[in-house]
ZALO-694394 format. One record per atom (N, C-alpha, C, O, CB): x, y, z; residue in one letter. Coordinates in pm, whole numbers, padded with zeros to 5 digits, always signed. Atoms other than C-alpha are relative to their C-alpha. Glycine has a CB too. Layout:
XYZA ...
This chain:
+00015+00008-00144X +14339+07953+06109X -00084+00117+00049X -00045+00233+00036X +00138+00000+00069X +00103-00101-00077X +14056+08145+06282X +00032+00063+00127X +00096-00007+00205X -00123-00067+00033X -00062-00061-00092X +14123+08376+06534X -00032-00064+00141X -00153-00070+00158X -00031+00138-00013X +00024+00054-00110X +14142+08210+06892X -00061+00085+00117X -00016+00192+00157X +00110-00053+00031X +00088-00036-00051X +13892+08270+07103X +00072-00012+00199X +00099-00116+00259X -00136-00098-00069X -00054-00061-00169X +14027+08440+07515X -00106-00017+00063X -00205+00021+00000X +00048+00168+00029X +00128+00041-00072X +13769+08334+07767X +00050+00043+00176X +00151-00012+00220X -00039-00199-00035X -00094-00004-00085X +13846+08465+08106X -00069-00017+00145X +00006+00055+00211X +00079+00124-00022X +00048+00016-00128X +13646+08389+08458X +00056+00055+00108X +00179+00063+00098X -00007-00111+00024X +00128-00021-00049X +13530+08504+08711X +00014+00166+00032X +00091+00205+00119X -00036-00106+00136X +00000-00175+00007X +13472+08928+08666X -00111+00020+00008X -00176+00046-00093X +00050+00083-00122X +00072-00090-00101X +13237+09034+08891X +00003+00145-00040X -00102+00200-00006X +00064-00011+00140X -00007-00180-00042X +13305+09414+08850X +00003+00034-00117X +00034-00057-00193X +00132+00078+00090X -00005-00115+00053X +13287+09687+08622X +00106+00026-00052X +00111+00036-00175X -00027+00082+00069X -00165-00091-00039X +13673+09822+08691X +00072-00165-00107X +00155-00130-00191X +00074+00020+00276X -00060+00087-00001X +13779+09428+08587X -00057-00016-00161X +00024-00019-00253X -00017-00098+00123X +00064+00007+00117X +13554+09398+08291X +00072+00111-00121X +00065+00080-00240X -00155+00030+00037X -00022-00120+00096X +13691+09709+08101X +00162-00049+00029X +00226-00062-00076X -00067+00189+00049X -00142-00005+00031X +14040+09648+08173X +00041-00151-00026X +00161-00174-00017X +00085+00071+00122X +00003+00091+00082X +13977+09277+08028X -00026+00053-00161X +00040+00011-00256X -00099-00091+00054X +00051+00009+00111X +13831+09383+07748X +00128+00105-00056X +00161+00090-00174X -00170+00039-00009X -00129-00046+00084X +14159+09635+07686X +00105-00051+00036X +00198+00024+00065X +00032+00133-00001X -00105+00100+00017X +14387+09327+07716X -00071-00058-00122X -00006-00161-00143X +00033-00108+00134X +00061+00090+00132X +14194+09183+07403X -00042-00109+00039X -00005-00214-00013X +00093-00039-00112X +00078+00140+00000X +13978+08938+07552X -00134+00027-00007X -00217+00113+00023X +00022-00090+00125X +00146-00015+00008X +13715+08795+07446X -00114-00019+00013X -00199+00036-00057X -00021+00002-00039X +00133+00101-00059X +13448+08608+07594X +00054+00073+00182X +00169+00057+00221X +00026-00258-00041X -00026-00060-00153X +13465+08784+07979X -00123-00084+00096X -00243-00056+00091X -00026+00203+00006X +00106+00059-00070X +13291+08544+08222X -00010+00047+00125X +00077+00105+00190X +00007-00132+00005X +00052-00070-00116X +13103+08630+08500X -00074-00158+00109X -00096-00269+00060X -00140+00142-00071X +00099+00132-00066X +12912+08371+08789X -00082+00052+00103X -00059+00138+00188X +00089-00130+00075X +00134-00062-00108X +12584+08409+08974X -00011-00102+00126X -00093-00192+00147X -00180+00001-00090X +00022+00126-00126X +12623+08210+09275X -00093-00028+00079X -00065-00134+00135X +00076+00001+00094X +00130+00004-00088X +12318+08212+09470X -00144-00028-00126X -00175+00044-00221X -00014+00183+00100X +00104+00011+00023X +12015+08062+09359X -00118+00143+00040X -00188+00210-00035X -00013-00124+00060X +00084-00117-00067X +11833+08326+09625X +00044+00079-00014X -00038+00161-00055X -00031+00013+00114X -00050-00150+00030X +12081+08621+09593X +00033-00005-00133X +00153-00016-00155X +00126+00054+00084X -00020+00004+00086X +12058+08618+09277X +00041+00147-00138X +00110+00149-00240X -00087-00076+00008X +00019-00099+00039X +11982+08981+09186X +00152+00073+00000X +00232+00033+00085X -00109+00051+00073X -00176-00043-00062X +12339+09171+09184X +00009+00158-00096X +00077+00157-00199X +00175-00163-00073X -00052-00141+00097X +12342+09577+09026X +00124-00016-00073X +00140-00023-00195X +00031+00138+00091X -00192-00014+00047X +12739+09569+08996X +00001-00158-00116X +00083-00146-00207X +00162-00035+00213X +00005+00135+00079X +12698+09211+08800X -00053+00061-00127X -00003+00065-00240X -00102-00130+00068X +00088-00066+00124X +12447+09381+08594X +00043+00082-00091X +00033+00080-00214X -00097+00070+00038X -00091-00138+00090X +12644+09698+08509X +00118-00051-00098X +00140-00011-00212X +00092+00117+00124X -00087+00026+00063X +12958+09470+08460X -00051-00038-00164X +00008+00010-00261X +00066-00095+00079X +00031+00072+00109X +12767+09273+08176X -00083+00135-00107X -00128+00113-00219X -00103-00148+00055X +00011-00153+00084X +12671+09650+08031X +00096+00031-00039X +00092+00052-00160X -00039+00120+00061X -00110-00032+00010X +12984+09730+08034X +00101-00097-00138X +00185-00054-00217X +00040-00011+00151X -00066+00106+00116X +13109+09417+07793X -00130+00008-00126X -00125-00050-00234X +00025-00201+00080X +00087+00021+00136X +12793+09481+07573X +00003+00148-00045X -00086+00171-00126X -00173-00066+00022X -00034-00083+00072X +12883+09786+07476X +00168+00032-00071X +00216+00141-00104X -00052+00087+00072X -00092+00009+00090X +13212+09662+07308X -00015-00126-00056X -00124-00182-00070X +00126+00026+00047X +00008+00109+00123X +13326+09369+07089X +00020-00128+00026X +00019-00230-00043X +00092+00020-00103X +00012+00143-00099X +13363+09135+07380X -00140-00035-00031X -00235+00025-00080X +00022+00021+00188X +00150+00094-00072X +13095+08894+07463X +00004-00051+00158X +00099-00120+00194X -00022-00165-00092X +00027+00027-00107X +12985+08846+07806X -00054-00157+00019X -00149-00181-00056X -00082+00101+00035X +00026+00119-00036X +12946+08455+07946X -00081-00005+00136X -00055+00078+00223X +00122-00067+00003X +00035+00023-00160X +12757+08355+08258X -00045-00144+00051X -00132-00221+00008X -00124+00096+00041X +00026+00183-00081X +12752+08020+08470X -00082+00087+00137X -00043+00166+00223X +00217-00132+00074X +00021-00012-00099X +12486+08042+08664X +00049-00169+00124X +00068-00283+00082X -00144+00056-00028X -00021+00160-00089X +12559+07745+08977X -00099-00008+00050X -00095+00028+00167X +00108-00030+00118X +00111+00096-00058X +12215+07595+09035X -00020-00030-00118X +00049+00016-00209X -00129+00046+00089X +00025+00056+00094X +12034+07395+08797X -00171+00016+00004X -00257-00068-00023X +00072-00133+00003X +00189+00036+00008X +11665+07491+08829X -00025+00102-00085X +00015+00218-00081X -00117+00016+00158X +00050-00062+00179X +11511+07591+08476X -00048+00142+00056X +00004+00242+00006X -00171-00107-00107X +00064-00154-00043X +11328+07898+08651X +00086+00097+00036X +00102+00205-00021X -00091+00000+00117X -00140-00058-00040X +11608+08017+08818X +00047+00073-00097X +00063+00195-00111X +00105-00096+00030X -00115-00072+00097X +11801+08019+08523X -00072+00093-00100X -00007+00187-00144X +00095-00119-00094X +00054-00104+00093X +11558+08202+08292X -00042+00112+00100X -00074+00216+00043X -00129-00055-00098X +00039-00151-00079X +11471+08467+08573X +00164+00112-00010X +00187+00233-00013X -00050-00048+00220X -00080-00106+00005X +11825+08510+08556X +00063+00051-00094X +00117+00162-00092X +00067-00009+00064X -00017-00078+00187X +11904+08530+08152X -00076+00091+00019X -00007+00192+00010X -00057-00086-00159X +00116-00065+00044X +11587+08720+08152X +00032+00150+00089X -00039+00246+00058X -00156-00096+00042X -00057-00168-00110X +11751+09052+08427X +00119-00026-00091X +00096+00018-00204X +00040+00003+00236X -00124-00004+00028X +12136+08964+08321X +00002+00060-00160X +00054+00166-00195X +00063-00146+00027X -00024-00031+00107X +12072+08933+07945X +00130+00001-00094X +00147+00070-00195X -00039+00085+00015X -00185+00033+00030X +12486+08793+07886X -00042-00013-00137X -00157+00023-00163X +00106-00166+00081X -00004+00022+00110X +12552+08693+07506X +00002-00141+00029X -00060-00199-00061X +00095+00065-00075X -00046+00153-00034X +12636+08330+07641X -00034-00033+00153X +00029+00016+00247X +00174-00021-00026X -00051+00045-00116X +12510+08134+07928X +00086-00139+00010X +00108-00209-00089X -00108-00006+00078X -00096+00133+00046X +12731+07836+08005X -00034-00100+00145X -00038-00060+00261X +00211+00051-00022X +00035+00138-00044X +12646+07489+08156X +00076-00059+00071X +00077-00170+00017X -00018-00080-00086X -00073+00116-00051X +12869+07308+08372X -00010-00042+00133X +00065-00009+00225X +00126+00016-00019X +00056+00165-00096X +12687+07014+08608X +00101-00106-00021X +00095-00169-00127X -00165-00086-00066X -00062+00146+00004X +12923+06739+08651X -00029-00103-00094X +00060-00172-00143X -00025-00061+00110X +00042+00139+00066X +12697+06480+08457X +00039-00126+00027X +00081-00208-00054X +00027-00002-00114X -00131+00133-00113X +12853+06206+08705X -00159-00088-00014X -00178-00161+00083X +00092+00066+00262X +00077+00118-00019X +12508+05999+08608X -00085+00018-00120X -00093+00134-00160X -00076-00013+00141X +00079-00012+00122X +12280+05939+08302X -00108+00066+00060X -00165+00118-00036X -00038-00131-00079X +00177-00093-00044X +11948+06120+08483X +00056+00106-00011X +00017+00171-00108X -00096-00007+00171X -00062-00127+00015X +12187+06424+08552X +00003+00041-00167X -00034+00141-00229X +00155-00010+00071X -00022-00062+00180X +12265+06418+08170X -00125+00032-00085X -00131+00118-00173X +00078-00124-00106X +00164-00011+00053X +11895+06394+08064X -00065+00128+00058X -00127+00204-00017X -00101-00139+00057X +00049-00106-00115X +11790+06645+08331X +00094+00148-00095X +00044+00242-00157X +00079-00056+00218X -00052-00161+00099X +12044+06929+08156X -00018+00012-00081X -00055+00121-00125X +00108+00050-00032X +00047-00048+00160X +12000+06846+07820X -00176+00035+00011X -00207+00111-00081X +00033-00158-00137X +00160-00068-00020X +11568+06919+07922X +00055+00184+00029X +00008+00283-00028X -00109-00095+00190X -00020-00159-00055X +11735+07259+08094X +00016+00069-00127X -00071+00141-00176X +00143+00033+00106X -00064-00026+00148X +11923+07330+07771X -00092+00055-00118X -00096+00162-00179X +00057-00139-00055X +00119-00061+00084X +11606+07277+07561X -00094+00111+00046X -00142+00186-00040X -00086-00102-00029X +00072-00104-00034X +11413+07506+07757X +00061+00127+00020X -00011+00226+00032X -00061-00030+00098X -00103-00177-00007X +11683+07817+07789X -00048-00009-00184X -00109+00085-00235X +00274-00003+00060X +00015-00067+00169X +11651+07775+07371X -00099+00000-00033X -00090+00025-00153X +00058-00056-00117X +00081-00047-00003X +11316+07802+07380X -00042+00115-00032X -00090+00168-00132X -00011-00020+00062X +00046-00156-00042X +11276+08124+07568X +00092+00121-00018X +00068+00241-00012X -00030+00005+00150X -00104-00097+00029X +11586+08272+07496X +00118-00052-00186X +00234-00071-00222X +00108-00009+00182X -00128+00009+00127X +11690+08215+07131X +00120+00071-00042X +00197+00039-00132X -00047+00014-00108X -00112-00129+00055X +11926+08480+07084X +00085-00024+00158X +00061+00082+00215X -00093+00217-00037X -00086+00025-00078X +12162+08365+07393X +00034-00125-00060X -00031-00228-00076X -00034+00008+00133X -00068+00153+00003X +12421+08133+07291X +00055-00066+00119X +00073-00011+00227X +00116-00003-00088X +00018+00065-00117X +12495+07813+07482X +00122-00109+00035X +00123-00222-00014X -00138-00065-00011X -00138+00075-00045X +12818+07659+07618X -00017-00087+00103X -00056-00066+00218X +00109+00091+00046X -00001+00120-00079X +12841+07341+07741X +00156-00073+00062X +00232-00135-00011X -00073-00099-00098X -00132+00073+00005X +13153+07218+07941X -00014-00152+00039X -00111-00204+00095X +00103+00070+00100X +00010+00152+00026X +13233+06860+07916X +00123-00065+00060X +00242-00062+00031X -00010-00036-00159X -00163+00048-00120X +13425+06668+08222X +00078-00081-00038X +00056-00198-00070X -00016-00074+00143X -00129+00098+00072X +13757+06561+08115X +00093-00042+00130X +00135+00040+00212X +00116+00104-00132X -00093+00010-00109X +13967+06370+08359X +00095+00075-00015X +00136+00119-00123X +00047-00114+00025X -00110-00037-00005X +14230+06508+08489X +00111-00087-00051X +00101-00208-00065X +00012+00033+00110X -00091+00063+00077X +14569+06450+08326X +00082-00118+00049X +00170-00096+00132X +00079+00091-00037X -00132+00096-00052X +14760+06108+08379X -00156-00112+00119X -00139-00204+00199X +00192+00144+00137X +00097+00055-00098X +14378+06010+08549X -00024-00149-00052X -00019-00144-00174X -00143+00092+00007X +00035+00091+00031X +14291+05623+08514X -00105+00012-00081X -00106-00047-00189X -00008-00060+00083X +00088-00019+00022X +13970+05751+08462X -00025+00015-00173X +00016+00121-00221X -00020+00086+00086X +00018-00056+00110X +13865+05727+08091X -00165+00040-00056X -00227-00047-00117X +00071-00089-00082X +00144+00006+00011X +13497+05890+08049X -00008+00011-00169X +00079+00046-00249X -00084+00131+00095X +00024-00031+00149X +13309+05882+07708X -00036+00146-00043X -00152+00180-00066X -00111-00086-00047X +00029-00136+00020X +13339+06236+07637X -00097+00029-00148X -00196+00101-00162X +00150+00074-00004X +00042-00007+00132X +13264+06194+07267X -00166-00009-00003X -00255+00070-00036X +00072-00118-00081X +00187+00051-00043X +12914+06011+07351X -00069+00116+00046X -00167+00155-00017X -00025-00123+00146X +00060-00109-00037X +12839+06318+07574X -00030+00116-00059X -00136+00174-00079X +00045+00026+00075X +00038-00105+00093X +12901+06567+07393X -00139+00007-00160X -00223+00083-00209X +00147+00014-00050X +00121+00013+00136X +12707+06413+07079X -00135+00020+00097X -00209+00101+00041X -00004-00194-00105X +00144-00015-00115X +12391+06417+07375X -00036+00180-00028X -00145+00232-00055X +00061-00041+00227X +00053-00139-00011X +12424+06792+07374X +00022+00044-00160X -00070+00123-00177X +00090+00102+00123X -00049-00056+00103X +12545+06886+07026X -00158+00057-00031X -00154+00177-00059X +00088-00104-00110X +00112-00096+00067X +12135+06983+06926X -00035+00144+00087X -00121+00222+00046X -00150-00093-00008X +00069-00075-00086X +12106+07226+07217X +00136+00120+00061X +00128+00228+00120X -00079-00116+00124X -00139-00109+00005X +12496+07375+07227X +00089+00049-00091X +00158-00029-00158X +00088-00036+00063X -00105-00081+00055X +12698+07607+07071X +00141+00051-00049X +00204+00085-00149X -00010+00032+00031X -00191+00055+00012X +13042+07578+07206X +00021-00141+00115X -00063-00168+00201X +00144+00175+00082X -00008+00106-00130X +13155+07279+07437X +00146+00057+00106X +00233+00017+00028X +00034-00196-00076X -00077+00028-00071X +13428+07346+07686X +00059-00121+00108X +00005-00182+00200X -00021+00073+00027X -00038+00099-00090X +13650+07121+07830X +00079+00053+00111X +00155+00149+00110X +00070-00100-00067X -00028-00048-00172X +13726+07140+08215X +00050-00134+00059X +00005-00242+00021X -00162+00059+00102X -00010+00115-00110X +13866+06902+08465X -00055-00035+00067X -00095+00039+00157X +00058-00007+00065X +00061+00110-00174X +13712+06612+08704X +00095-00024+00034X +00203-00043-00021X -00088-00157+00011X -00073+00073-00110X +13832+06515+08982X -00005-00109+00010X -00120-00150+00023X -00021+00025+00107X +00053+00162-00006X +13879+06140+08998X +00131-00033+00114X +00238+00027+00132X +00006-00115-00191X -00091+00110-00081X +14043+05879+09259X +00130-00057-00103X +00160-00051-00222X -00112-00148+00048X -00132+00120+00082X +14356+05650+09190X -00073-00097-00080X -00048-00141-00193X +00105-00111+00122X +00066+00130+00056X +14133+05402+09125X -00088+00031-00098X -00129-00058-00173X -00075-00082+00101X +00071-00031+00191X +13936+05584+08823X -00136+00017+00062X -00209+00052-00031X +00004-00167-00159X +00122-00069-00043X +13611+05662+09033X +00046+00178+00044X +00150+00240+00066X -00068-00100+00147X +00037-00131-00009X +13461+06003+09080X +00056+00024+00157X +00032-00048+00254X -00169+00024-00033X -00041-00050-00172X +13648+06215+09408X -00174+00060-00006X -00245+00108-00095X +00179+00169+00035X +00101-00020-00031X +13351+06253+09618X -00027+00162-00023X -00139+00182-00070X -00011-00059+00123X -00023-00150+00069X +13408+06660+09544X +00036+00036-00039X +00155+00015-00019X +00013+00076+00008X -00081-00109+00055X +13495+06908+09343X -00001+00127+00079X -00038+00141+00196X -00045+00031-00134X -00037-00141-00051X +13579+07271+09387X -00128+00082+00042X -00157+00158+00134X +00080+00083-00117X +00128-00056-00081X +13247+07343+09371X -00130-00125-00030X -00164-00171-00139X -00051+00184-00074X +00037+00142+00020X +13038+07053+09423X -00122-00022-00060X -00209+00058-00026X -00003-00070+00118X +00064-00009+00106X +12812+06934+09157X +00012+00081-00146X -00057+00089-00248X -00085+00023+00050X -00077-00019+00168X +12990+07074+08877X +00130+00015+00013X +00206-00006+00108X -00042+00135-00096X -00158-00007+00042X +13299+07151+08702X +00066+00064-00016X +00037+00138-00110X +00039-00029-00073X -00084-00102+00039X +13566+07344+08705X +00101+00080+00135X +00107+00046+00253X -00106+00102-00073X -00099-00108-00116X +13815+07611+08909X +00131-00112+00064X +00203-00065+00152X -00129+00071+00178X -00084+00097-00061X +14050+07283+08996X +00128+00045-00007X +00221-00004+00056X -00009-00128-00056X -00170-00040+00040X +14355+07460+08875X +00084-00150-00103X +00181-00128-00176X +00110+00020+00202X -00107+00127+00040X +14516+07116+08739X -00064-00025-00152X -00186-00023-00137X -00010-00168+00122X -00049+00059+00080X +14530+07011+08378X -00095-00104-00065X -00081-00215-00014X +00105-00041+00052X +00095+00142+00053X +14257+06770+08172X +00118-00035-00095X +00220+00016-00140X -00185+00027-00095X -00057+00084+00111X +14351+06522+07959X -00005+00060-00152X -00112+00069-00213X -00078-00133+00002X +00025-00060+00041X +14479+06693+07694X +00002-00064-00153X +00017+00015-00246X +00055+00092+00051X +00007+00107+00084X +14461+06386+07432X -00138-00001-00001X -00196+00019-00107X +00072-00128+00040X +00167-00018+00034X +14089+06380+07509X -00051+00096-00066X -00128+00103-00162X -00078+00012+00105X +00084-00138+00086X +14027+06715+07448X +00073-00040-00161X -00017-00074-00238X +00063+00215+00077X +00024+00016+00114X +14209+06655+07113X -00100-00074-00046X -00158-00002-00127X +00085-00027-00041X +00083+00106+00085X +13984+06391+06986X -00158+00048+00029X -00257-00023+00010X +00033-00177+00057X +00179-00078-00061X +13649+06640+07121X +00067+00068-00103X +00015+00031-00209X -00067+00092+00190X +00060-00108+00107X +13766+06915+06884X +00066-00018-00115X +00124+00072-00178X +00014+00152+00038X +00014+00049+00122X +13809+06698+06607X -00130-00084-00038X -00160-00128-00149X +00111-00072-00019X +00148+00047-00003X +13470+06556+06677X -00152+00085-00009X -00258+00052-00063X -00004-00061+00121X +00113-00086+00008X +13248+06862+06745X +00007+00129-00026X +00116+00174-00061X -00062-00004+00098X -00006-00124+00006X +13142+07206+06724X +00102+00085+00084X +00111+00041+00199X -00116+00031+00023X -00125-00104-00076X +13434+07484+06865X -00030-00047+00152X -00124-00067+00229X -00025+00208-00023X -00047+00083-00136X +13574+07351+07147X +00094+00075+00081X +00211+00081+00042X +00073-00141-00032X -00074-00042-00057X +13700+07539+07412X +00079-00057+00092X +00027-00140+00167X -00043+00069+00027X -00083+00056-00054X +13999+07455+07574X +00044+00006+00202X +00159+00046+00219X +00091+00049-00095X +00021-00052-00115X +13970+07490+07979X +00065-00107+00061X +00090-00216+00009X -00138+00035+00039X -00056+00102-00075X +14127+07334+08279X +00144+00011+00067X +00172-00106+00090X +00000-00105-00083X -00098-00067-00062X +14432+07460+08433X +00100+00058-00083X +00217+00032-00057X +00055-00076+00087X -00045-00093+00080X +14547+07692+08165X +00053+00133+00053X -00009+00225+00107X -00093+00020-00081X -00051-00153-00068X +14796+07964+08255X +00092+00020-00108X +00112-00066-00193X +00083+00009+00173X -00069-00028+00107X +15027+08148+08041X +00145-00067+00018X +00236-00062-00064X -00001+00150-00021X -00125+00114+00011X +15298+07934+08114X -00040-00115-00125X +00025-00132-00228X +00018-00095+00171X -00007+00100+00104X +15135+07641+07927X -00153+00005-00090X -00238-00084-00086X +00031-00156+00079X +00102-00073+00099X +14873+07834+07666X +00017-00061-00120X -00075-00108-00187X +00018+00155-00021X -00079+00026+00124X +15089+07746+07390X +00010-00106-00046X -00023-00152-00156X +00108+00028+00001X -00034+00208+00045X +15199+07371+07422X -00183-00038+00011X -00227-00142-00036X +00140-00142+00197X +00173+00132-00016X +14759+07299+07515X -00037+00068-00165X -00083-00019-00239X -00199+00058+00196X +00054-00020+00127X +14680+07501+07170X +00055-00076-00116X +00004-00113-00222X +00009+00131-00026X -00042+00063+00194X +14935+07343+06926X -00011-00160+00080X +00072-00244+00049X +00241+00057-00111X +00005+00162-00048X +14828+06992+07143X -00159-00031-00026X -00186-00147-00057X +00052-00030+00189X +00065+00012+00005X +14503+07039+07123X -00109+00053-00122X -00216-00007-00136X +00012+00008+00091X -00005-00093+00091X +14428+07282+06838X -00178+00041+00027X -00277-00003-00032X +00063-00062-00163X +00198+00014-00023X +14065+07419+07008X -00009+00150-00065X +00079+00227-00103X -00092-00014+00223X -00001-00164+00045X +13899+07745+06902X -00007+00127+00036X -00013+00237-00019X -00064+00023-00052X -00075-00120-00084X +13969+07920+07203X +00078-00096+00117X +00105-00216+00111X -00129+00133+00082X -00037+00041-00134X +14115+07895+07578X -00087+00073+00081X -00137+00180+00046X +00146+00023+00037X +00065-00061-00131X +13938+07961+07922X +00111+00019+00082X +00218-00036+00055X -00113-00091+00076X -00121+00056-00077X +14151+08013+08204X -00074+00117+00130X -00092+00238+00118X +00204+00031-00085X +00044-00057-00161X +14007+08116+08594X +00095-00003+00057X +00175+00090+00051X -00098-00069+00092X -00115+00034-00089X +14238+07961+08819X +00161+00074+00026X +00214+00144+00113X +00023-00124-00046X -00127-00056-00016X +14565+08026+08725X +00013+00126-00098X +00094+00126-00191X +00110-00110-00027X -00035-00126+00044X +14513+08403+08615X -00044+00086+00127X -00057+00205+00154X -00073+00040-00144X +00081-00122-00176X +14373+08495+08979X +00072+00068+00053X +00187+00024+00045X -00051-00067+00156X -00111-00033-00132X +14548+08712+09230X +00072-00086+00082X +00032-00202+00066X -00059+00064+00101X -00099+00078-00114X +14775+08554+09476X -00040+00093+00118X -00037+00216+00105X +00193-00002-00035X -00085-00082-00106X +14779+08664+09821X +00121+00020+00059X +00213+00030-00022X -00034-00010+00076X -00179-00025-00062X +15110+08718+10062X -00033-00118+00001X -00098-00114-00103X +00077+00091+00153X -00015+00138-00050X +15083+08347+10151X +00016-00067-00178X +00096-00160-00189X -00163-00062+00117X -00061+00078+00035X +15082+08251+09800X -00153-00086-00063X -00154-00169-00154X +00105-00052+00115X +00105+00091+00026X +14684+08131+09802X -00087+00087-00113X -00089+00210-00116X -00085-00041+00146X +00063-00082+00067X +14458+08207+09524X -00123+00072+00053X -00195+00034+00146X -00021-00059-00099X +00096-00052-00075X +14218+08480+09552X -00104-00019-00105X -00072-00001-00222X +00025+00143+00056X +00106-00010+00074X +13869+08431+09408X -00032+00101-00085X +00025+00196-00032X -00080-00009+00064X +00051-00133+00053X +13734+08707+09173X +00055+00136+00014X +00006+00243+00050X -00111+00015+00044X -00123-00097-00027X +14036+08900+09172X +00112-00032-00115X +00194-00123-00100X +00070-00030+00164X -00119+00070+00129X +14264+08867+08830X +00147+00095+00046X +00170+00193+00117X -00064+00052-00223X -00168-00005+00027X +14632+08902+08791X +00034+00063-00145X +00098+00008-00234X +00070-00169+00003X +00006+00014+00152X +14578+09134+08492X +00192+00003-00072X +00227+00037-00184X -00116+00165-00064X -00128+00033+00063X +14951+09074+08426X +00005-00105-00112X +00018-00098-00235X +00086-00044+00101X +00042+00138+00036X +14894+08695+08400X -00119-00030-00121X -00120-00120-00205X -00052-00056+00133X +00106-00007+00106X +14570+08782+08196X +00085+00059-00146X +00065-00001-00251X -00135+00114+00058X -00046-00038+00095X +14784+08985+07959X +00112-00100-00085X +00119-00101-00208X +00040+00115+00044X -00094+00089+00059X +15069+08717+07899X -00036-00101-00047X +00044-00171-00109X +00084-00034+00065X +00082+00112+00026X +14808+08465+07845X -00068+00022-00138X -00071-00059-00231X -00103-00019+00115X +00028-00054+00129X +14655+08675+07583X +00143-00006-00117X +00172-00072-00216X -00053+00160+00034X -00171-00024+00116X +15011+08764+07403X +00045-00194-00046X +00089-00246-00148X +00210+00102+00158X -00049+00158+00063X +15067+08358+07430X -00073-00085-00121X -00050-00165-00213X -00011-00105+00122X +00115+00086+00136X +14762+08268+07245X +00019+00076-00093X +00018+00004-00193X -00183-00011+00015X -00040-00065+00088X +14840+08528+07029X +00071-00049-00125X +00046-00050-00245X +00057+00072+00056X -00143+00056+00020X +15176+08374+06979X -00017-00103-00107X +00021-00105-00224X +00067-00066+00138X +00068+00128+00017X +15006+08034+06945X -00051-00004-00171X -00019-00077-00265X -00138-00007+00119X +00078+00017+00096X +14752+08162+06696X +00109-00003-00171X +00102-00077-00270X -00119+00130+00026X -00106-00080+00088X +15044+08340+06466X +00082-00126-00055X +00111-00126-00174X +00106+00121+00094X -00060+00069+00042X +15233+08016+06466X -00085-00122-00060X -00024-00224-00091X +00085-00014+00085X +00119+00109+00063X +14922+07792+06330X -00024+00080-00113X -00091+00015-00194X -00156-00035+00096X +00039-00061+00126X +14887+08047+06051X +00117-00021-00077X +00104-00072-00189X -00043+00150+00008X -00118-00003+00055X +15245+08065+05965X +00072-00178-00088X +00127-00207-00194X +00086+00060+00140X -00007+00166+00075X +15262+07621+05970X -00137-00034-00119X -00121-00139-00182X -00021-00140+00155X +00063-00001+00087X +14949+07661+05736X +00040+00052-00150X +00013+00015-00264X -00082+00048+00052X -00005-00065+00118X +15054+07859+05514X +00064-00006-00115X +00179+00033-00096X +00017+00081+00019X -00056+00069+00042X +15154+07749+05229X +00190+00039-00082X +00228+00147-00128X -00114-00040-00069X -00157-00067+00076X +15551+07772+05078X +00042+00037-00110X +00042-00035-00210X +00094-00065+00000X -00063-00093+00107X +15695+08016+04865X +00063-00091-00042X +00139-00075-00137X +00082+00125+00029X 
C-alpha cells in the first residue's frame, strides 16, 4: 500500500501554507480566481513557501482561456495545475482536452490533475465517467473525483458552487463510481465532501491514492456558516491522522499472515 496522498484547498497565505505542511500534508492547493486580477504577491510567496519543502503545491486556476492559464503557470510556477470545467457537453470536453495539450506543451515539468464530475451520492444521474476520463488519460496525471450537482430527475442543476465547474459542494459523490474510476485509471483522487468524520469509510470504499477535502475542513463562523479560505487546522489535522489510520489499516489487511 502506497502512502496516501493529503490534498487540501483553498490556502491563499503564507501563515496557512506552513502550518499545512506541519500537519503532514501533501499536495496544498491554492485558487486564482480572477482571470484579470490575476497577479497576487501573497499567492506567490505562499507557493514559495510549499516549494521549499516536501509538499507539492496545486493550483485551479477558474477561467478556461489557454493564455490566461500559461501567463499564470508561467509567474506562479505550482508543481500541479488542476482542471476542473464541468464538461456538462462534448465541445466543453474537446475544448479542455486542446487546453490540456497546450499547458503540456509549454510547461512539461508541471503535472496535471484532472477532476472528473461524479454525481452526487444517491443522484439518478449516472454519467460515463469511465469514457471521460479515458478522453483525458494522454494529457493527465492524476484524476480527481468531485461532485455535480444534478436534479431529481437526473439532469444537470442549472448551478454549481461555482458555476462552470466543479467542486466546493460540501456533499458526497458517488462513492461506487469513484470505485470503478480508480480501478480503471491512473491515481485517483478521492474529493467531494470529505471530512474527517468520513475519511476512513471513502478510503477503504473507494481505495484512491489520495483524498482532497476544501469544504468540510474550513472555518465555521458564530452562525455556523462556512468561511472561504480560512481552514479549521484542527479538522485538517484529524483528517490527516484518519487517513493515516486508513492507510495503516490497508497495509496491515495486506499483509500477509504469520
Amino acid at each position: 500500500m502506497k502512502h496516501l496522498i493529503v490534498q487540501i484547498y483553498e490556502i491563499q497565505t503564507p501563515a496557512e501554507s506552513e502550518a499545512l505542511i506541519e500537519l503532514g500534508v501533501d499536495h496544498i492547493g491554492s485558487v486564482v480566481l480572477s482571470e484579470k486580477n490575476w497577479k497576487d504577491s501573497e499567492l506567490k510567496e505562499t507557493i514559495g513557501v510549499v516549494a521549499s519543502s516536501t509538499s507539492k503545491s496545486s493550483m485551479i486556476p477558474l477561467f478556461s482561456d489557454p493564455e490566461a492559464i500559461c501567463r499564470v503557470l508561467d509567474y506562479y510556477r505550482p508543481d500541479i495545475v488542476h482542471f476542473c470545467e464541468n464538461l456538462a457537453d462534448h465541445e466543453n470536453t474537446k475544448t479542455a482536452i486542446r487546453c490540456q495539450e497546450n499547458v503540456r506543451r509549454r510547461f512539461p515539468e508541471i503535472a496535471m490533475m484532472r477532476s472528473i464530475p461524479v454525481p452526487a451520492s444517491g443522484s439518478p444521474c449516472a454519467l460515463s465517467v469511465i469514457d471521460i476520463t479515458r478522453l483525458f488519460e494522454p494529457v493527465s496525471d492524476y484524476f480527481l473525483t468531485d461532485t455535480l450537482l444534478v436534479k431529481d430527475s437526473g439532469s444537470l442543476e442549472g448551478d454549481q458552487p461555482v458555476n462552470g465547474f466543479v467542486g466546493i459542494t460540501g456533499r458526497t459523490c458517488d462513492w461506487d463510481i469513484a470505485a470503478r474510476l480508480t480501478q480503471a485509471a491512473r491515481p485517483v483522487i478521492l474529493a467531494g465532501g470529505i471530512s474527517p468524520d468520513n475519511v476512513f469509510d471513502g478510503i477503504l470504499r473507494v481505495r484512491p491514492a489520495g483524498v482532497d477535502s476544501c469544504t468540510l475542513t474550513n472555518a465555521r463562523g458564530p452562525s455556523g456558516s462556512m468561511i472561504r479560505f480560512k481552514k479549521d487546522l484542527d479538522r485538517v489535522r484529524r483528517l490527516v491522522q484518519e487517513t493515516r489510520r486508513a492507510e495503516r489499516f490497508l497495509q496491515d489487511s495486506l499483509a500477509p499472515s504469520q
